[in-house]
MDTraj code that builds the backbone (N, CA, C; nanometers):
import mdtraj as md
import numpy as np

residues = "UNK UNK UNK UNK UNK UNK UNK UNK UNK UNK UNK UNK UNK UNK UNK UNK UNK UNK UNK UNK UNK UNK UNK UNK UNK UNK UNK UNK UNK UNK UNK UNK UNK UNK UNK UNK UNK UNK UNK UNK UNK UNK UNK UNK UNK UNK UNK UNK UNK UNK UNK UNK UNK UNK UNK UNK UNK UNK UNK UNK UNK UNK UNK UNK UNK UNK UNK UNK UNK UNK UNK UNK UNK UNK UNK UNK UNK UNK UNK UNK UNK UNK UNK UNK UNK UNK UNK UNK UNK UNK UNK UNK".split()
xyz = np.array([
    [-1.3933, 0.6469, -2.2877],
    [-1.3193, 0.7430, -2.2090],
    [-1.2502, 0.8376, -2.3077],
    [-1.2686, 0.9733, -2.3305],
    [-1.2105, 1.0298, -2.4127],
    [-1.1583, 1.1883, -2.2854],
    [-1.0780, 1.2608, -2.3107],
    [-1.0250, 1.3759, -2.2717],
    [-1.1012, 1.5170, -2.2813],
    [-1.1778, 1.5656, -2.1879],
    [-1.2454, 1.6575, -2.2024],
    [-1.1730, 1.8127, -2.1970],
    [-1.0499, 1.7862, -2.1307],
    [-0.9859, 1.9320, -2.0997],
    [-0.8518, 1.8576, -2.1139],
    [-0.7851, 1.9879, -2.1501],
    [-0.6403, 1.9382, -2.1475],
    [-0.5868, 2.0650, -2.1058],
    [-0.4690, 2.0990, -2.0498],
    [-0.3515, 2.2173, -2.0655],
    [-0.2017, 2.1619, -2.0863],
    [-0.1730, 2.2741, -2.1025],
    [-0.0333, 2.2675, -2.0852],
    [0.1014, 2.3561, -2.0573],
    [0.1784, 2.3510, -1.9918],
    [0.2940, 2.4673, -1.8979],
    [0.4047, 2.4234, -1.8776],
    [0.4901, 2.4734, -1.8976],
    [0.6425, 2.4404, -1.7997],
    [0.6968, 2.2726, -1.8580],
    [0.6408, 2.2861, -2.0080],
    [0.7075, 2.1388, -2.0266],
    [0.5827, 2.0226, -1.9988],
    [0.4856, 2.0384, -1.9370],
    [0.3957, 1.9284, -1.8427],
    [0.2600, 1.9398, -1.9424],
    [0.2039, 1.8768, -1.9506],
    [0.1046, 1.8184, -2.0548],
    [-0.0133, 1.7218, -1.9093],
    [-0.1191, 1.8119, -1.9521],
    [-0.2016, 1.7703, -1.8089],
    [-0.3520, 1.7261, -1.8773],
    [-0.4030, 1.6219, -1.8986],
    [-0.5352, 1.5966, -1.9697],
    [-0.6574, 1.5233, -1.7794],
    [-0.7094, 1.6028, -1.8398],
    [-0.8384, 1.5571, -1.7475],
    [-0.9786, 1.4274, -1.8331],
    [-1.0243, 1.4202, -1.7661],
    [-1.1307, 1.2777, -1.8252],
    [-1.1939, 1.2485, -1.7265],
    [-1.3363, 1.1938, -1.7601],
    [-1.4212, 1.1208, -1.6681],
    [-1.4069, 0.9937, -1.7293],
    [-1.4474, 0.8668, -1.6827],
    [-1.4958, 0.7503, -1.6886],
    [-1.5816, 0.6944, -1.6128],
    [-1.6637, 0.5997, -1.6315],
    [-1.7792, 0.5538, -1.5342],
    [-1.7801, 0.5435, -1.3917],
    [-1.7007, 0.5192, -1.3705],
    [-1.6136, 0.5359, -1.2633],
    [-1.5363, 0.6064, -1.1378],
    [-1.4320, 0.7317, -1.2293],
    [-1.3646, 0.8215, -1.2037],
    [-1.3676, 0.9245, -1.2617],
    [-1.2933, 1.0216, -1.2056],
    [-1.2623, 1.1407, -1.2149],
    [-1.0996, 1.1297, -1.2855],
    [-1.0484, 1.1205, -1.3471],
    [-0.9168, 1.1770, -1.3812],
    [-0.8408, 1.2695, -1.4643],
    [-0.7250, 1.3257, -1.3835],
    [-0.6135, 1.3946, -1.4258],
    [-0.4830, 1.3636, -1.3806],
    [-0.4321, 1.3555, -1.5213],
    [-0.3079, 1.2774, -1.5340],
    [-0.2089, 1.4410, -1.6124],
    [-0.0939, 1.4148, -1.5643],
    [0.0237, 1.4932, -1.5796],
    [0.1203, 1.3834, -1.6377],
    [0.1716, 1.4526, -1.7141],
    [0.3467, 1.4322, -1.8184],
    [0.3884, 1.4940, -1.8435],
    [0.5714, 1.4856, -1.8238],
    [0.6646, 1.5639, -1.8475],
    [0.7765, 1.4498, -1.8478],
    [0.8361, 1.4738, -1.9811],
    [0.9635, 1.4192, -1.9976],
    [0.9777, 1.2438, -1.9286],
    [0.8503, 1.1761, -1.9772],
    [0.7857, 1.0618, -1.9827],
    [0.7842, 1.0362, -1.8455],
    [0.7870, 1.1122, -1.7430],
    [0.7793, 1.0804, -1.5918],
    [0.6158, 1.0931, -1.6092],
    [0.5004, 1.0131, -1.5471],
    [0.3731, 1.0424, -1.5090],
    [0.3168, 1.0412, -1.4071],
    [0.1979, 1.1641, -1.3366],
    [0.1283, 1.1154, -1.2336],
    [-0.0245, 1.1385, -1.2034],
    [-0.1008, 1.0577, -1.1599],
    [-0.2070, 1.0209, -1.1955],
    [-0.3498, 1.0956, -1.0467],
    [-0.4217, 1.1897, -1.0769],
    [-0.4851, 1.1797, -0.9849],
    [-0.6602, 1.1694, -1.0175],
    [-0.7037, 1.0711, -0.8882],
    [-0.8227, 1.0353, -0.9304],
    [-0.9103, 1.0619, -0.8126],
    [-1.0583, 1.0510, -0.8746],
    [-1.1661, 1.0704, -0.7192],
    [-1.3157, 0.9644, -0.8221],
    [-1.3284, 0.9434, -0.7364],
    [-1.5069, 0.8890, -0.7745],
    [-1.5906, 1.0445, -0.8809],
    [-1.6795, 0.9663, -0.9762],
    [-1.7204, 1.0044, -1.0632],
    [-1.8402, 1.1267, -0.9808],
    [-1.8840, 1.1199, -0.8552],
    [-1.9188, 1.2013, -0.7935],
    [-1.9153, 1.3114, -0.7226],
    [-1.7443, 1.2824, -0.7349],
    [-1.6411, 1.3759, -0.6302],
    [-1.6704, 1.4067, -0.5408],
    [-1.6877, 1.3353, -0.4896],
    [-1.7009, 1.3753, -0.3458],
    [-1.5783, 1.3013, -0.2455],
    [-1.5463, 1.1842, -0.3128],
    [-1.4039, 1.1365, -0.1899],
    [-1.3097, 1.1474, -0.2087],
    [-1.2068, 1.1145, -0.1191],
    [-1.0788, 1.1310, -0.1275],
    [-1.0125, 1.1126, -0.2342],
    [-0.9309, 1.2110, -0.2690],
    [-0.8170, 1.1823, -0.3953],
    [-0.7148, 1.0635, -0.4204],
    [-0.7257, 1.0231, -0.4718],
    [-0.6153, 0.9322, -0.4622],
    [-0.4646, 0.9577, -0.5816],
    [-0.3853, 0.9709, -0.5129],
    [-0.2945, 0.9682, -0.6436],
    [-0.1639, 0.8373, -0.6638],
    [-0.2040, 0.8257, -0.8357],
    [-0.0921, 0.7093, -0.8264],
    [-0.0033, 0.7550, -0.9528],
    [0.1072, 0.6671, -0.9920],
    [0.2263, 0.6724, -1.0528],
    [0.1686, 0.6856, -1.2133],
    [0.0637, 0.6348, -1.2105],
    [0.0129, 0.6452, -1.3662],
    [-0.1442, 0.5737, -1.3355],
    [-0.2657, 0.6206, -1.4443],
    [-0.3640, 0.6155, -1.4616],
    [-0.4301, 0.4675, -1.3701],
    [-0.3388, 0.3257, -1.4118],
    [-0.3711, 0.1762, -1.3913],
    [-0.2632, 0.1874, -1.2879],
    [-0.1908, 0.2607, -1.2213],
    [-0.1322, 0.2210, -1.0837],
    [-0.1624, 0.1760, -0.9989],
    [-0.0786, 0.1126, -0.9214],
    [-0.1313, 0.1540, -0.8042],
    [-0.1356, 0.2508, -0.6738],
    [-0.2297, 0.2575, -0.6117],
    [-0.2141, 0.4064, -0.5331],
    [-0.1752, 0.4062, -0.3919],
    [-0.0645, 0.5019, -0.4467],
    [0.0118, 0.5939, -0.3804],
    [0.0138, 0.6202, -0.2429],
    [-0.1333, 0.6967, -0.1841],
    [-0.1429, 0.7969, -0.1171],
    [-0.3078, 0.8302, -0.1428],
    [-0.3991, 0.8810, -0.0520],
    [-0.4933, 0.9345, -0.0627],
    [-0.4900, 1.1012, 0.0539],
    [-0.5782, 1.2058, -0.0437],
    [-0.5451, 1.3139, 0.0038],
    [-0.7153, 1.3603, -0.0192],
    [-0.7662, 1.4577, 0.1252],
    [-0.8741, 1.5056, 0.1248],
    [-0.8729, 1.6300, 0.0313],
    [-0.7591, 1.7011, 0.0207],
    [-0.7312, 1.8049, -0.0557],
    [-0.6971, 1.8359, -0.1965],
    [-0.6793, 1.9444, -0.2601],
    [-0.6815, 1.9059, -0.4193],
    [-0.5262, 1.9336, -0.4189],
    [-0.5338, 2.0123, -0.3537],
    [-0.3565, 2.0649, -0.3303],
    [-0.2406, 1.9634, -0.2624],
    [-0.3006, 1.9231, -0.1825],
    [-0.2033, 1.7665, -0.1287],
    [-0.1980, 1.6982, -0.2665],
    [-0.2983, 1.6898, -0.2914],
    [-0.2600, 1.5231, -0.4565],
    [-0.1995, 1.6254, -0.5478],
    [-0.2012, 1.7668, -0.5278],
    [-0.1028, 1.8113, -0.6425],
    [0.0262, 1.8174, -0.5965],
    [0.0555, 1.8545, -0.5039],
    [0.1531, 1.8284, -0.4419],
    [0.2332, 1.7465, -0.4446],
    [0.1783, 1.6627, -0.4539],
    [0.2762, 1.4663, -0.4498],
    [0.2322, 1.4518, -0.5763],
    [0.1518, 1.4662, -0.6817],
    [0.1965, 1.4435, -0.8226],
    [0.3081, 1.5264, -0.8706],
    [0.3352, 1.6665, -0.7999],
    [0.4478, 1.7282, -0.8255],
    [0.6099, 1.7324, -0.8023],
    [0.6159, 1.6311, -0.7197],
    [0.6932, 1.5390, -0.6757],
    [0.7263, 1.4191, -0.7495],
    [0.6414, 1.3755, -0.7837],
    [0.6503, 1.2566, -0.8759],
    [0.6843, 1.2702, -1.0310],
    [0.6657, 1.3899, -1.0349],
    [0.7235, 1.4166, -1.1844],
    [0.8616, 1.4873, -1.1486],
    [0.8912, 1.5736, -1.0709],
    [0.9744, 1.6263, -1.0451],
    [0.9900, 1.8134, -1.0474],
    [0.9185, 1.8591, -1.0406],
    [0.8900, 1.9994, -1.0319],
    [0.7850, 2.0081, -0.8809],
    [0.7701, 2.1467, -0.8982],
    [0.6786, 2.1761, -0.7365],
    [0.5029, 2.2350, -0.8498],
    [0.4399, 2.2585, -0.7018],
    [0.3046, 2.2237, -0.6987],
    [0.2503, 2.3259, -0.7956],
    [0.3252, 2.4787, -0.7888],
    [0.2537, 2.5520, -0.8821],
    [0.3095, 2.5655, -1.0208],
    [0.3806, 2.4729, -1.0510],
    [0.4214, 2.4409, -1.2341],
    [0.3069, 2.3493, -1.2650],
    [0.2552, 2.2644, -1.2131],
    [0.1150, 2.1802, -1.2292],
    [-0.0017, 2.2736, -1.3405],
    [-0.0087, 2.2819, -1.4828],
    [-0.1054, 2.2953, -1.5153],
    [-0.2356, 2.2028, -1.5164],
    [-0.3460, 2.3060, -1.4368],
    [-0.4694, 2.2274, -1.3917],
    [-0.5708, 2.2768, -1.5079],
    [-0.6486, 2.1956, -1.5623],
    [-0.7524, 2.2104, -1.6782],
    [-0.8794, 2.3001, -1.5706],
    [-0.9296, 2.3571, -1.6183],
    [-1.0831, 2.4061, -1.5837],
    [-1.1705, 2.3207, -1.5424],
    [-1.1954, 2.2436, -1.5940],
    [-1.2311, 2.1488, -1.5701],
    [-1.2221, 2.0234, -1.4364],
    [-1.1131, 2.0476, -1.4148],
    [-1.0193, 1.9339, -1.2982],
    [-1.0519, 2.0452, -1.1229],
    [-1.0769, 2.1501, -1.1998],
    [-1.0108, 2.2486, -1.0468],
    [-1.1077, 2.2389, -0.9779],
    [-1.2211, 2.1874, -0.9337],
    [-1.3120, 2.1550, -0.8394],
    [-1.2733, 2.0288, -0.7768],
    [-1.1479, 1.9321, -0.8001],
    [-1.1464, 1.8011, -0.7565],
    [-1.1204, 1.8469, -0.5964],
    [-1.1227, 1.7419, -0.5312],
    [-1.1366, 1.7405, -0.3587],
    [-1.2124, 1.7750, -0.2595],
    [-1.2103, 1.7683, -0.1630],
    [-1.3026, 1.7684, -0.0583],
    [-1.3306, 1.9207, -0.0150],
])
top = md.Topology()
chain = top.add_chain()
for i, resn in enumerate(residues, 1):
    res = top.add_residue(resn, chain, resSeq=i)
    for name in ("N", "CA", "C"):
        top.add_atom(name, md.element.get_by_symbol(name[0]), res)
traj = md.Trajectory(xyz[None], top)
């Protein structure tokens, strides 16, 4: 599993990754983390949790709902969220 895209904005440090598995992008800021994931196919629901090995949260058909509540979970709103190029096709 290595990090294919990363950004970063407003303090928040956002790395994207595949694994056999999943889809993920994970956000940090000021050691608060939040984690959003989908099947390596993307095609289902998002799920977002508190960190990468969490457990989850919440599942969202949308890319904007799981940003939403990861933006919450760190503590800022939805459009301080830097999203990698990479990540911005996640959801239904």
């Amino acid at each position: 599993m290595t990090d294919t895209a990363s950004a970063e904005a407003n303090g928040i440090t956002a790395r994207y990754r595949e694994t056999d598995e999943e889809r993920l992008l994970t956000f940090e800021r000021d050691g608060r983390t939040a984690a959003v994931a989908q099947n390596v196919e993307g095609y289902a629901m998002l799920k977002v949790r508190p960190t990468v090995d969490g457990d989850e949260l919440e599942r969202y058909y949308g890319f904007d709902m799981a940003l939403d509540h990861a933006a919450e979970l760190l503590g800022v709103s939805a459009p301080d969220l830097p999203v990698p190029d990479d990540a911005a096709d996640m959801g239904m």
